[in-house]
C-alpha positions, 0 to 999 in steps of 0.5 A: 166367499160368494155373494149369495154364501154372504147374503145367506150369513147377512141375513141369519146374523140379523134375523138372530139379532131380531130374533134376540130383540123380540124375545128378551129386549134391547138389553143384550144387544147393548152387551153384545154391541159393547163387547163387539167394540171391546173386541175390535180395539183388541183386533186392532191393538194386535194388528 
C-alpha cells in the first residue's frame, strides 16, 4: 500500500466517523469503539 492510497483510507474512515458524529451523536461511536476492542482481543486470542 502507498502512502498517499493510506492517507486517502485515513481520511475517509475519519471523515465517516465525524460524518456519524454530526449526525447522530456520540452514541454509536462508543458502540463501534467497544466492538473494535471486542474484536481485537478475538484477533489476538487467535493469534
Amino acid at each position: 500500500m502507498t502512502n498517499s492510497i493510506a492517507i486517502t483510507l485515513g481520511a475517509f474512515l475519519l471523515g465517516g466517523l465525524g460524518l456519524d458524529y454530526f449526525l447522530f451523536g456520540d452514541d454509536h461511536l462508543v458502540f463501534l469503539g467497544k466492538k473494535f476492542f471486542d474484536l481485537l482481543q478475538w484477533a489476538a486470542f487467535w493469534r
